[in-house]
ChimeraX commands (.cxc) that place a marker at each C-alpha (Angstrom):
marker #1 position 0.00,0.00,0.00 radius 0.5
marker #1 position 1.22,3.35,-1.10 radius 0.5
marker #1 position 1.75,5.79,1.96 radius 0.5
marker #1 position 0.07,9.38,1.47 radius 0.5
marker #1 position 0.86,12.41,4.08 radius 0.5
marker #1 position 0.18,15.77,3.79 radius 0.5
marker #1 position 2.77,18.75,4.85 radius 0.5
marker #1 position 1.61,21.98,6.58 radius 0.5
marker #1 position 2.64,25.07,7.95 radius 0.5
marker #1 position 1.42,27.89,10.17 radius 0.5
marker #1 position 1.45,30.92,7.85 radius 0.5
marker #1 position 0.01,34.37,7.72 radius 0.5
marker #1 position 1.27,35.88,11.44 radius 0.5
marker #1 position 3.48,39.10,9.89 radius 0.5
marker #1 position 1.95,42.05,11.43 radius 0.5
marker #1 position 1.58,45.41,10.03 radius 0.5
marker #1 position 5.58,46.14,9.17 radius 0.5
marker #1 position 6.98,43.44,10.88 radius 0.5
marker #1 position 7.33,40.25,9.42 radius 0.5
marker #1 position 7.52,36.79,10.33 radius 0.5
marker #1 position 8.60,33.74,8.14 radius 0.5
marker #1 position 8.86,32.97,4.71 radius 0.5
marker #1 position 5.67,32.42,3.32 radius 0.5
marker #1 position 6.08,32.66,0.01 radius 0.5
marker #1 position 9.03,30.56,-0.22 radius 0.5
marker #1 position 7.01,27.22,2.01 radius 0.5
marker #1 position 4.06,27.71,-0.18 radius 0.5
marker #1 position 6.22,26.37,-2.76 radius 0.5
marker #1 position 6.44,23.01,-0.87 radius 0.5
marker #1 position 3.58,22.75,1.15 radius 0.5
marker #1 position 0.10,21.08,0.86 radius 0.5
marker #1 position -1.99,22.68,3.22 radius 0.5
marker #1 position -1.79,26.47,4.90 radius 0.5
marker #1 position -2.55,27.38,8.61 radius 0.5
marker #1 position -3.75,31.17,8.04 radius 0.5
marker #1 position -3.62,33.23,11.63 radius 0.5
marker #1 position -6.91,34.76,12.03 radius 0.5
marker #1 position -5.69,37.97,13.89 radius 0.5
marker #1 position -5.98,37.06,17.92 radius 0.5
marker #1 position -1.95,35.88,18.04 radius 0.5
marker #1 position -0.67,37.45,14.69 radius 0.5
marker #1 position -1.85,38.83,11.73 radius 0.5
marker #1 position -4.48,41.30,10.66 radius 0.5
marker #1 position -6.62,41.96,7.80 radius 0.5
marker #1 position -3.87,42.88,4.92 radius 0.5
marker #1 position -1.86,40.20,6.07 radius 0.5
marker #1 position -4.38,37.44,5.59 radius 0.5
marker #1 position -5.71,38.75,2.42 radius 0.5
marker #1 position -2.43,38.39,0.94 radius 0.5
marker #1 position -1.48,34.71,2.55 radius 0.5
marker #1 position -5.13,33.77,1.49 radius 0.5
marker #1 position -4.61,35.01,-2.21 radius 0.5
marker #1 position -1.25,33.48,-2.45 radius 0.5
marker #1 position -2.63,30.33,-1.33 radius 0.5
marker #1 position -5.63,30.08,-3.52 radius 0.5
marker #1 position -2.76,31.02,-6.58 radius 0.5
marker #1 position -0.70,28.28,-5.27 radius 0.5
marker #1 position -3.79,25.81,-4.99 radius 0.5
marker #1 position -2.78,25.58,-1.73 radius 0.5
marker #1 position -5.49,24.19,1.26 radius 0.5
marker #1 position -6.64,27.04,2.99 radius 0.5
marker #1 position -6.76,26.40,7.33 radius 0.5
marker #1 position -8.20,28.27,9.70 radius 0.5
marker #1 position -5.61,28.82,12.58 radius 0.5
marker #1 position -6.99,30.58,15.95 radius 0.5
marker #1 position -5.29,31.25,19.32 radius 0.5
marker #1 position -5.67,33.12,22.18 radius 0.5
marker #1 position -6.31,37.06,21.96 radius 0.5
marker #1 position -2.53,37.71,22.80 radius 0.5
marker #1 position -0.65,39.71,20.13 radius 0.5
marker #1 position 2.42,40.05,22.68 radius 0.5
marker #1 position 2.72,36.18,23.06 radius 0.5
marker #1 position 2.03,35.18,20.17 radius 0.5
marker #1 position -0.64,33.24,21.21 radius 0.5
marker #1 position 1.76,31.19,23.41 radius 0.5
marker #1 position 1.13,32.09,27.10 radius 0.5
marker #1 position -1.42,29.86,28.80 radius 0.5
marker #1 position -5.08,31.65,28.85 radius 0.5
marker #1 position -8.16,29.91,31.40 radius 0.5
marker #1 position -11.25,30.56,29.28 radius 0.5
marker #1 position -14.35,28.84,29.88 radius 0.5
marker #1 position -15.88,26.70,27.38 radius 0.5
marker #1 position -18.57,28.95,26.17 radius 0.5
marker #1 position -15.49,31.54,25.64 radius 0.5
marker #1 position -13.42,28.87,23.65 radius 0.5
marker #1 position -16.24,28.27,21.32 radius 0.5
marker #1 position -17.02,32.02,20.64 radius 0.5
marker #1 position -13.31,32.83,20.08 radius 0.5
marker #1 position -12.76,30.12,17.94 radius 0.5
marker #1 position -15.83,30.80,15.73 radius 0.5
marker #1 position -15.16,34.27,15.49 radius 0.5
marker #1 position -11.48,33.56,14.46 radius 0.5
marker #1 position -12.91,30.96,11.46 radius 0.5
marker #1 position -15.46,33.51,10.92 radius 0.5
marker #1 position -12.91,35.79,9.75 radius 0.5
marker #1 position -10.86,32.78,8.30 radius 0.5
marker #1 position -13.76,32.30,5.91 radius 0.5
marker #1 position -14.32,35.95,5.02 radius 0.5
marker #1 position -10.65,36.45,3.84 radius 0.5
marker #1 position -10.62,33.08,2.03 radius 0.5
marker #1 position -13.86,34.21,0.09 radius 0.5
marker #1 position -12.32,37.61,-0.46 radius 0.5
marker #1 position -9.54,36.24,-2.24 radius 0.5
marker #1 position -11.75,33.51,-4.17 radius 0.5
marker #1 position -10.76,30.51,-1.95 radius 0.5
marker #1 position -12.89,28.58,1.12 radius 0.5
marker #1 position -11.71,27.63,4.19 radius 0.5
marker #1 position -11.17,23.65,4.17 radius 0.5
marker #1 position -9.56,22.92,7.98 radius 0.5
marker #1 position -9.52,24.29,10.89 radius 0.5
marker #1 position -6.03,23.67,13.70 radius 0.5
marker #1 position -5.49,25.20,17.08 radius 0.5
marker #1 position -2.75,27.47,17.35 radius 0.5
marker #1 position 0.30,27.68,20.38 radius 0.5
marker #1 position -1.06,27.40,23.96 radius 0.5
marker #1 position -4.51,26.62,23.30 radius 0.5
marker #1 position -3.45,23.77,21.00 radius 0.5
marker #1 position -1.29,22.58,23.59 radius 0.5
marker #1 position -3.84,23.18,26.33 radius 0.5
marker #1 position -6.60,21.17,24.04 radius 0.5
marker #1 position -3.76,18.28,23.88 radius 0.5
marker #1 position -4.13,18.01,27.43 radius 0.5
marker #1 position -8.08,18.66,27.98 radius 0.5
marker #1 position -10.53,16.99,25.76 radius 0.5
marker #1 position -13.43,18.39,27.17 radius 0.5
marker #1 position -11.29,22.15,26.47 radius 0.5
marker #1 position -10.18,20.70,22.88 radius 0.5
marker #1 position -14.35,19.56,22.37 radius 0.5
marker #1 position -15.58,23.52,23.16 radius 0.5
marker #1 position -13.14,24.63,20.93 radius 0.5
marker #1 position -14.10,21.76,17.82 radius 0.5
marker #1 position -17.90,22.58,18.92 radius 0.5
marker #1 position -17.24,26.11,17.94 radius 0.5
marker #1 position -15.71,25.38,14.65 radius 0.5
marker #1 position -18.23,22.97,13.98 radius 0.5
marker #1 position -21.20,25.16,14.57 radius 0.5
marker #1 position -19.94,27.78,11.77 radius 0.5
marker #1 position -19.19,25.22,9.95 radius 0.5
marker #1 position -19.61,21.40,9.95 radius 0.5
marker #1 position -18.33,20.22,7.14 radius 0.5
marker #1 position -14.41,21.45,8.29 radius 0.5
marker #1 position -11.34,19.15,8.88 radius 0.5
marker #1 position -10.22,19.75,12.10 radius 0.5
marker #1 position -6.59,18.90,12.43 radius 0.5
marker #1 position -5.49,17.82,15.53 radius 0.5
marker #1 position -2.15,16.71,17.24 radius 0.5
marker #1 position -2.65,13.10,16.55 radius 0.5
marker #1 position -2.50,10.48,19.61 radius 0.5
marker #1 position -3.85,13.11,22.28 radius 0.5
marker #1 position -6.70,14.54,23.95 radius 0.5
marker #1 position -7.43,16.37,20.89 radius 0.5
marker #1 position -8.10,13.17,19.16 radius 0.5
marker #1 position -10.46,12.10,21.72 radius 0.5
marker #1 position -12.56,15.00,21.37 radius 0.5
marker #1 position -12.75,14.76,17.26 radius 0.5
marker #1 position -13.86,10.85,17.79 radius 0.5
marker #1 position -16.35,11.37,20.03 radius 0.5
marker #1 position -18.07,14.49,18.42 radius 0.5
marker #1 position -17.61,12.18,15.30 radius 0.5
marker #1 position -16.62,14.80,13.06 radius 0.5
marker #1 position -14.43,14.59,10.33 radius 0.5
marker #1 position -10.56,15.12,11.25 radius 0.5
marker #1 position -6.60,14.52,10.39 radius 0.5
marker #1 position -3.84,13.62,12.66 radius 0.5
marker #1 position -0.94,15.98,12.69 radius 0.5
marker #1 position 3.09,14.89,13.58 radius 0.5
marker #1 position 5.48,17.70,13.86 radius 0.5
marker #1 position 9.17,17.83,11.76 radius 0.5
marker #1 position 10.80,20.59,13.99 radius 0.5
marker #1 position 9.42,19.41,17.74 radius 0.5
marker #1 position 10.98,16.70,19.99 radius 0.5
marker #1 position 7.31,14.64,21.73 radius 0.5
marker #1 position 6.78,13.60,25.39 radius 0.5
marker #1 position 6.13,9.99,25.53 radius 0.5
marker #1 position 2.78,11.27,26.01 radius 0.5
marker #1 position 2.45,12.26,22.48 radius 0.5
marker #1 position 2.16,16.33,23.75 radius 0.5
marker #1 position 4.88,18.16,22.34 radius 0.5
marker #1 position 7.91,18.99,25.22 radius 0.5
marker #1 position 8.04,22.49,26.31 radius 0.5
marker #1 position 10.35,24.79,24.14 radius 0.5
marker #1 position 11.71,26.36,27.33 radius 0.5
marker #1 position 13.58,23.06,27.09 radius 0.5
marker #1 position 17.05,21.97,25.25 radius 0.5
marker #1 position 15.88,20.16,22.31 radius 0.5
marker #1 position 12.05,20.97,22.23 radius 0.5
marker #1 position 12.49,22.68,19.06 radius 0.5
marker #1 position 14.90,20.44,16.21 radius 0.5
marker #1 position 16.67,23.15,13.84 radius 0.5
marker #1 position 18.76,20.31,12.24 radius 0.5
marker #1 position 16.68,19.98,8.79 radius 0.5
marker #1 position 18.17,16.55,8.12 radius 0.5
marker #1 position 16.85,15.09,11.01 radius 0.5
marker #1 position 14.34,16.35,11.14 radius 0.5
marker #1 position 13.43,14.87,7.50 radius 0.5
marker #1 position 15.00,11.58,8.85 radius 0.5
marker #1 position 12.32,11.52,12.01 radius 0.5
marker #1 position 9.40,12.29,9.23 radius 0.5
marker #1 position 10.27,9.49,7.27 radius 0.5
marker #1 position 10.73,6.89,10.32 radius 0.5
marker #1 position 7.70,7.88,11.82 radius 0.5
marker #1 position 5.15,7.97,8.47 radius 0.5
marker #1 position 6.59,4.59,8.27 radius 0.5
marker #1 position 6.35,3.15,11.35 radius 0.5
marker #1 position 2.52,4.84,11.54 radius 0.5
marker #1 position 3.96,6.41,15.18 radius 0.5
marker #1 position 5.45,9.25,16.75 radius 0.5
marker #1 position 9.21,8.10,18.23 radius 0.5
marker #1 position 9.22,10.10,21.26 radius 0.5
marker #1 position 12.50,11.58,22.76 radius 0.5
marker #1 position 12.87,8.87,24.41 radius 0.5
marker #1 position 12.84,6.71,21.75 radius 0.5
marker #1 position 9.05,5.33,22.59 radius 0.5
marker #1 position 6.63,4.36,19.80 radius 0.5
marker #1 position 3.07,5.30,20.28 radius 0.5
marker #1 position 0.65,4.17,17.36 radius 0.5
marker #1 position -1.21,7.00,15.82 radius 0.5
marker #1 position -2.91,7.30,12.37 radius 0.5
marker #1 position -0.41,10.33,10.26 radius 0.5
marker #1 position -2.23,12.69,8.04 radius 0.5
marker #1 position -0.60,15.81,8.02 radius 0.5
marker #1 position 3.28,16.73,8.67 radius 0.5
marker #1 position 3.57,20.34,10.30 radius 0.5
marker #1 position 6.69,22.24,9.51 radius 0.5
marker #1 position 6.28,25.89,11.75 radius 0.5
marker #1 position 6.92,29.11,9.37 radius 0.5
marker #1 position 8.76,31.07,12.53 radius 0.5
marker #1 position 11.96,29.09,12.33 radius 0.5
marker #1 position 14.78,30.06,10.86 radius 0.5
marker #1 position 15.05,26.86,9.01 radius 0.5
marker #1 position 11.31,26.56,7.71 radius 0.5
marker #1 position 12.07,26.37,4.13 radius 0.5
marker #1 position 15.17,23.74,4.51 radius 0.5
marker #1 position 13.34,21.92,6.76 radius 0.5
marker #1 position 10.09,21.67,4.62 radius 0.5
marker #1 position 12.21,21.10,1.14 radius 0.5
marker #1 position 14.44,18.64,2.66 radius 0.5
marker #1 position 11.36,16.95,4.61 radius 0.5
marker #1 position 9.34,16.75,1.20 radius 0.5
marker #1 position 12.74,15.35,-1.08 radius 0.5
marker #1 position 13.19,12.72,1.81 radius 0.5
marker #1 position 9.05,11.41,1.96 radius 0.5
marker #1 position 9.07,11.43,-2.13 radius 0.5
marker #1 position 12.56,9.06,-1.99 radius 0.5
marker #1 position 11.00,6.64,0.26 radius 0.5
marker #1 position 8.14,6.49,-2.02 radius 0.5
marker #1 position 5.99,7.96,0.17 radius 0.5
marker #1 position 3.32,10.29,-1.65 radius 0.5
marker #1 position 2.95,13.81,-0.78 radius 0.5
marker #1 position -0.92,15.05,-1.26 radius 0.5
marker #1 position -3.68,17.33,0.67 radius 0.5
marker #1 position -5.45,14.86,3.33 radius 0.5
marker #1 position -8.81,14.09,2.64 radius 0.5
marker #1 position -9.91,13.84,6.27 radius 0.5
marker #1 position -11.49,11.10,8.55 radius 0.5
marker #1 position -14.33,10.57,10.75 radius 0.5
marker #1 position -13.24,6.84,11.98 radius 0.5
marker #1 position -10.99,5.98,14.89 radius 0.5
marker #1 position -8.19,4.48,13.96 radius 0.5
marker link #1:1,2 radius 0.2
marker link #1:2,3 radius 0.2
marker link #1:3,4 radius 0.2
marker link #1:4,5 radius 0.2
marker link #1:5,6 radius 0.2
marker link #1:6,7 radius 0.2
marker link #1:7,8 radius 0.2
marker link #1:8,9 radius 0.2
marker link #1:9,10 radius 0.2
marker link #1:10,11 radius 0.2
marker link #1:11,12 radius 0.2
marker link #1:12,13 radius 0.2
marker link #1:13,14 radius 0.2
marker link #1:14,15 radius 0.2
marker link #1:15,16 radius 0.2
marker link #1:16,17 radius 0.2
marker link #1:17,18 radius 0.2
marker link #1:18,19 radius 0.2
marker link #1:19,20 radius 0.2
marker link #1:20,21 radius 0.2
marker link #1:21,22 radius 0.2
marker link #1:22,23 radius 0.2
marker link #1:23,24 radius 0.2
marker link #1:24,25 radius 0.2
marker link #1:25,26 radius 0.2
marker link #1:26,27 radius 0.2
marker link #1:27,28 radius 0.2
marker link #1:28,29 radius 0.2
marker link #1:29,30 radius 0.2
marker link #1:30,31 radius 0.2
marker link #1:31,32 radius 0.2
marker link #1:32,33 radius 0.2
marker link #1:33,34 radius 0.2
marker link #1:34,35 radius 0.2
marker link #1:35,36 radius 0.2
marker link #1:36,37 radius 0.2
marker link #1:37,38 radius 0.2
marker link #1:38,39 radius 0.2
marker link #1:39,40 radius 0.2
marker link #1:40,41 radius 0.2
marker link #1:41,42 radius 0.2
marker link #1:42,43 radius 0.2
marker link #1:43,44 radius 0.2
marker link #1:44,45 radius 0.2
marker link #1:45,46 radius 0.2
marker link #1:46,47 radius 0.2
marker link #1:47,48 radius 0.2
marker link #1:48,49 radius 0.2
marker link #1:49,50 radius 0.2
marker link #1:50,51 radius 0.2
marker link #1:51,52 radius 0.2
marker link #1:52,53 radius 0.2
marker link #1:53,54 radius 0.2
marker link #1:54,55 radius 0.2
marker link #1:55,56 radius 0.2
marker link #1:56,57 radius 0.2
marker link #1:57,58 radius 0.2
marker link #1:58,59 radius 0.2
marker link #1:59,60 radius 0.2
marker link #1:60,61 radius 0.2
marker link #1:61,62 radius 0.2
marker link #1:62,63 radius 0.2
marker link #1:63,64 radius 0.2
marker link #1:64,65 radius 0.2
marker link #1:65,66 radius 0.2
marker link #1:66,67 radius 0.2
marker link #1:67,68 radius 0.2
marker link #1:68,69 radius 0.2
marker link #1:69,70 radius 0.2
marker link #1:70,71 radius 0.2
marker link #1:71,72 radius 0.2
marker link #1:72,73 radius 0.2
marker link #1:73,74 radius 0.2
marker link #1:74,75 radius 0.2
marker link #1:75,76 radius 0.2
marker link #1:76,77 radius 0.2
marker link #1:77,78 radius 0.2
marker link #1:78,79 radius 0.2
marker link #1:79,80 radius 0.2
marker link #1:80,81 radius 0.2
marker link #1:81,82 radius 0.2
marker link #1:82,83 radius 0.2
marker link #1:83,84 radius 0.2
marker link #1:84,85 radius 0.2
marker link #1:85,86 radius 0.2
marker link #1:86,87 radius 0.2
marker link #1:87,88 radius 0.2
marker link #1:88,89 radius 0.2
marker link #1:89,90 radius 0.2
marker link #1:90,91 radius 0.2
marker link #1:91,92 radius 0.2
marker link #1:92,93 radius 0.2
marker link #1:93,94 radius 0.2
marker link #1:94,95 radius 0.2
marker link #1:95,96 radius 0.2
marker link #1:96,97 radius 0.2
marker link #1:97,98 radius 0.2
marker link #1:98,99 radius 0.2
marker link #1:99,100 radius 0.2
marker link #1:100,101 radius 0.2
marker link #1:101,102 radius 0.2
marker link #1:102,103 radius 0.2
marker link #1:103,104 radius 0.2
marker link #1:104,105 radius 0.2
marker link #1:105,106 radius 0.2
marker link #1:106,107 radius 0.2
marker link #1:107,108 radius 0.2
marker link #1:108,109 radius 0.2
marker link #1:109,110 radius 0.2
marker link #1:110,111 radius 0.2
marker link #1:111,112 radius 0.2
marker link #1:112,113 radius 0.2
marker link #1:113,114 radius 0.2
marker link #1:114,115 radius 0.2
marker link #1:115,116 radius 0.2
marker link #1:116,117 radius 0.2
marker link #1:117,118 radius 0.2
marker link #1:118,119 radius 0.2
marker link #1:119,120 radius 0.2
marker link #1:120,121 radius 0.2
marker link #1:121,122 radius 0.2
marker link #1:122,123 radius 0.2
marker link #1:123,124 radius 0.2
marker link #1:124,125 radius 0.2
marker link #1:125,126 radius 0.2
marker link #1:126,127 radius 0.2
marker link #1:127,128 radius 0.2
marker link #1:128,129 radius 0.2
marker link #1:129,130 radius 0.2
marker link #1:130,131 radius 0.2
marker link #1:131,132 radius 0.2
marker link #1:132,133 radius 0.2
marker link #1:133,134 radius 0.2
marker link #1:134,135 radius 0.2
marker link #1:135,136 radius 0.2
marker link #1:136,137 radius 0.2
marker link #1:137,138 radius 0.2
marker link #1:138,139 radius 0.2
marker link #1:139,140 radius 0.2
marker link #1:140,141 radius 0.2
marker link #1:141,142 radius 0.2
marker link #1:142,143 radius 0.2
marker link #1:143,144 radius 0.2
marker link #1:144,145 radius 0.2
marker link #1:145,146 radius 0.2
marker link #1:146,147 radius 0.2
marker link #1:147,148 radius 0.2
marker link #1:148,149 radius 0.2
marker link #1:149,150 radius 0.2
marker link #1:150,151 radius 0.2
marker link #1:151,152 radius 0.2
marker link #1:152,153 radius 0.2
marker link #1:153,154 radius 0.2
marker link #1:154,155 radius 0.2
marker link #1:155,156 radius 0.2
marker link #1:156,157 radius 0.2
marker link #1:157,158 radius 0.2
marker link #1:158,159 radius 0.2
marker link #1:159,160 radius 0.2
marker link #1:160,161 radius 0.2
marker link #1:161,162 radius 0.2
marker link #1:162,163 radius 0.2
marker link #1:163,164 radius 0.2
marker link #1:164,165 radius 0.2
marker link #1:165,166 radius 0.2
marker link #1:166,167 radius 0.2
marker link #1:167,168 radius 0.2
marker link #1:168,169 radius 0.2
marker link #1:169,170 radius 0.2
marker link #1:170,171 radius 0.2
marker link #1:171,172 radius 0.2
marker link #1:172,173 radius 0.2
marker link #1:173,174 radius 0.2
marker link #1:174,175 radius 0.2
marker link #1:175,176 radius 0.2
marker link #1:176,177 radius 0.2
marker link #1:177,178 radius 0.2
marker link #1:178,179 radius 0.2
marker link #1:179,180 radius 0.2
marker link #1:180,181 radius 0.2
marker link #1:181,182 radius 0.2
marker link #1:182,183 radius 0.2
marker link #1:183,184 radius 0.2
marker link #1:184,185 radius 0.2
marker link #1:185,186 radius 0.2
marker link #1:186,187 radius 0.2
marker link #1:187,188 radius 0.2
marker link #1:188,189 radius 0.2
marker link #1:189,190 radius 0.2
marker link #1:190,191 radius 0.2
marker link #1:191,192 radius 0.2
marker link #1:192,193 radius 0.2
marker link #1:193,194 radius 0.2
marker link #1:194,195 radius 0.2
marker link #1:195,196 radius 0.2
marker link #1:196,197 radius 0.2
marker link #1:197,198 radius 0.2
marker link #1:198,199 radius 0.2
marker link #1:199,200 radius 0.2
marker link #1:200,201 radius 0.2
marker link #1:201,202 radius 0.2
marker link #1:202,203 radius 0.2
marker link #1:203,204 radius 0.2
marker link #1:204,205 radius 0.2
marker link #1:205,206 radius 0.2
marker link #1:206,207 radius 0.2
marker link #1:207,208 radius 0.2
marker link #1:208,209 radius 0.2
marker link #1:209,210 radius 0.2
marker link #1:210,211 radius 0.2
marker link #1:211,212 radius 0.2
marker link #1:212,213 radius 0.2
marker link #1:213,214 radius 0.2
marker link #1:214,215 radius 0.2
marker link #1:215,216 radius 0.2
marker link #1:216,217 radius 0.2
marker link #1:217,218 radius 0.2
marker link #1:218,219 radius 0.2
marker link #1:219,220 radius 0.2
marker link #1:220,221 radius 0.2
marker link #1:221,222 radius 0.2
marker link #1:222,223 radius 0.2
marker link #1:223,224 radius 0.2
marker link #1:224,225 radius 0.2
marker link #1:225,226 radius 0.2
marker link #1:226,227 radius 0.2
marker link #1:227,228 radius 0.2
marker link #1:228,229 radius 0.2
marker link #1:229,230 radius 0.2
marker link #1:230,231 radius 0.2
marker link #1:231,232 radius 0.2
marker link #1:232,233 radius 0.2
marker link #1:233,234 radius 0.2
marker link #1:234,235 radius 0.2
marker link #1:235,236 radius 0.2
marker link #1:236,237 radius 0.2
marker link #1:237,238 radius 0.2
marker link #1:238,239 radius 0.2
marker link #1:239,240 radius 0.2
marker link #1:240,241 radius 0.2
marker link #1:241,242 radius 0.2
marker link #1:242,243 radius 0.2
marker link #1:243,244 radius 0.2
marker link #1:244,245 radius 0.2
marker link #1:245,246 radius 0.2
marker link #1:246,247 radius 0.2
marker link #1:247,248 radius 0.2
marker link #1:248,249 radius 0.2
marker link #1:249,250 radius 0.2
marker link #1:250,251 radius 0.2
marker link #1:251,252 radius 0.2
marker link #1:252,253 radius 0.2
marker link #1:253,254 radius 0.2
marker link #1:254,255 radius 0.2
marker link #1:255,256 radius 0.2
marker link #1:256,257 radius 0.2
marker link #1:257,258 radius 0.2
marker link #1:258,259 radius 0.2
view
């Protein structure tokens, strides 16, 4: 059986003047775009042009909320209470879908962003809100979710339609969360290896913790984050290494069974 993944990357979080990542330059390798939706980055300019580009590029379009918190980027830890989670996460794919539109594209999936992804990793009943929200604007989206964790709970019971997500650039807990970038090694800048642990793991159909664990997990999607220095090595070298094992790079069609 041929082996299909997908490879995405969070896109879209330049502000104003300031920049951040190469956009352009991943949307030449990439399958699937994760679009900030203005709470953590971006504003309106800013996502019309990463929508545009991405609808040029035929690109999948994502919906990528976090918390309201332009300073963090999203990544300090927020307590919200459900009924908040769902009403900042539709408002963000609100937006999502307005931009998308604007530039003659639609909004396909929807993925967590920073501290509330990790947060939803942790919480299912926090990660459910959150889907809930999505869902209710609009049911038909992919949610993409951190594949072996709570998040993953949450998508198979609310039996929605979903795609498991491995990260190139982070080092895992053997709890399948991802380990804390405060901490040596969190983040992998080496873009070799990192394309070595893509292949090993779309192989093996598991994430090889840190320690060197294997935990099962259905693999849909391959993130490679835009904010690293290394983004586009990372995500050419990633994609050269996946095509030379013969595994097939495509945009995931989504799920609704456990697997």
């Amino acid at each position: 059986m041929t082996l299909t993944v997908d490879l995405n990357a969070d896109m879209g979080e330049s502000f104003g003047p300031w920049t951040m990542g190469a956009d352009a330059a991943l949307l030449q390798t990439i399958t699937s775009a994760n679009i900030a939706c203005g709470f953590h980055a971006s504003d309106p300019d800013v996502m019309a042009a990463t929508m545009a580009a991405a609808v040029a590029q035929g690109t999948g379009i994502g919906a990528h909320p976090g918390f309201a918190d332009l300073q963090g980027f999203g990544r300090r830890r927020l307590s919200l209470s459900h009924a908040e989670l769902r009403h900042l996460v539709a408002y963000q794919l609100g937006a999502a879908q307005a931009m998308a539109a604007l530039a003659g594209g639609k909004v396909r999936h929807l993925k967590l962003h920073g501290a509330l992804a990790n947060m939803a990793a942790e919480d299912a009943a926090m990660a459910q809100a959150c889907y809930e929200g999505a869902l209710a604007v609009a049911p038909e989206i992919i949610i993409m979710v951190l594949a072996a964790t709570a998040q993953q709970t949450a998508v198979e019971r609310l039996g929605c339609t979903w795609a498991a997500e491995i990260f190139a650039d982070r080092a895992y807990n053997d709890d399948a969360t991802l380990v804390d970038r405060k901490l040596p090694g969190a983040v992998i800048h080496d873009a070799d290896l990192a394309a070595r642990r893509m292949v090993e793991m779309v192989q093996a159909g598991a994430i090889i913790t840190a320690s060197g664990k294997h935990i099962p997990t259905p693999i849909d999607t391959i993130c490679l984050h835009g904010d690293t220095p290394e983004a586009v090595e990372i995500a050419s070298k990633t994609r050269a290494a996946l095509t030379a094992a013969g595994i097939t790079v495509a945009q995931f069609k989504g799920r609704k069974q456990a697997s």
